[in-house]
N, C-alpha and C positions, 0 to 999 in steps of 0.2 A: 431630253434635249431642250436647252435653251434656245429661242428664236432672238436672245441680244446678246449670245457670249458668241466670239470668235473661236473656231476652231483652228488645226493644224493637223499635218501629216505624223502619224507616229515614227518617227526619226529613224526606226529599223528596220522600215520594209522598203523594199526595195523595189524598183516600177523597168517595165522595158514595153515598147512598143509589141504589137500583136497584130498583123492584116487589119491594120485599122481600129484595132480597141485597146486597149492598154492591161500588159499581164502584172500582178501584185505579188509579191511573195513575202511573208512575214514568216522568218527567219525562228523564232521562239514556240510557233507552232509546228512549221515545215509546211507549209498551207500555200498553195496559190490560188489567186482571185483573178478572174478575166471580168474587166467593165469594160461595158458597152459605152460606146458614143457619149452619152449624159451622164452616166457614172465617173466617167473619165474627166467628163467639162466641170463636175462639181471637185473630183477629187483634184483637179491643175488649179482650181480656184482658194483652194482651202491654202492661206500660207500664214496662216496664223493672227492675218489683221481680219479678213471679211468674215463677215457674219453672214447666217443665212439669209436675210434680208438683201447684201449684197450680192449674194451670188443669184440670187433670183433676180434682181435686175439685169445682172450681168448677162444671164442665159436669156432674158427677155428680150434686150438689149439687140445680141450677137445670135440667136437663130429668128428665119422672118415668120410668121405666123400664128409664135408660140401664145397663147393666151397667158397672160399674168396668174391667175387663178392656177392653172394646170403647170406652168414653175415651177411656184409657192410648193406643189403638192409634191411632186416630183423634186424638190432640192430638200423639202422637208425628211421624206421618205429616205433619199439617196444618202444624207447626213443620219439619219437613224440606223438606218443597215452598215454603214461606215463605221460609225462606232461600235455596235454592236459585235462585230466582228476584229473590235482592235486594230483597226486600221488608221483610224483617227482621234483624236483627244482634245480634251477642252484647250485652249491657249490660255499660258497664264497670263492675269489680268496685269497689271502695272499697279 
């Protein structure tokens, strides 16, 4: 994972609200994914221009408390397990 490349949502999967978390389903697997709260605020965040750097400000930003450090760690991690799992992919550059 790059922490200067933007990402985006892999264009196949499909998302639907869930009692408050949000359900995934990528279609070439048959796989559903339920994220939680931060899973969800990183994966609305990913539209192909912010980078991890902005969505850690972003989440810094918009929940009150959050320590910047613990973010960082937490959007880092969130964009690892996101790809890892095919649900997101690098954004091509221009």
């Amino acid at each position: 994972m790059s922490l200067h490349a933007a990402y985006k949502k892999n264009r196949t999967v499909e998302e639907a609200p869930l009692q408050g978390d949000l359900m995934l389903f990528e279609p070439s697997t048959s796989k559903f994914f339920v994220l939680n709260s931060t899973m969800a605020f990183v994966w609305n965040a990913l539209d192909g221009a912010a980078k991890p750097a902005d969505v850690v400000h972003s989440m810094h930003s918009t929940f009150e408390g959050v320590d910047a450090s613990v973010a960082e760690a937490d959007v880092n991690r969130a964009i690892e397990e996101l790809l890892s799992l095919g649900l997101i992919e690098p954004a091509a550059t221009a």
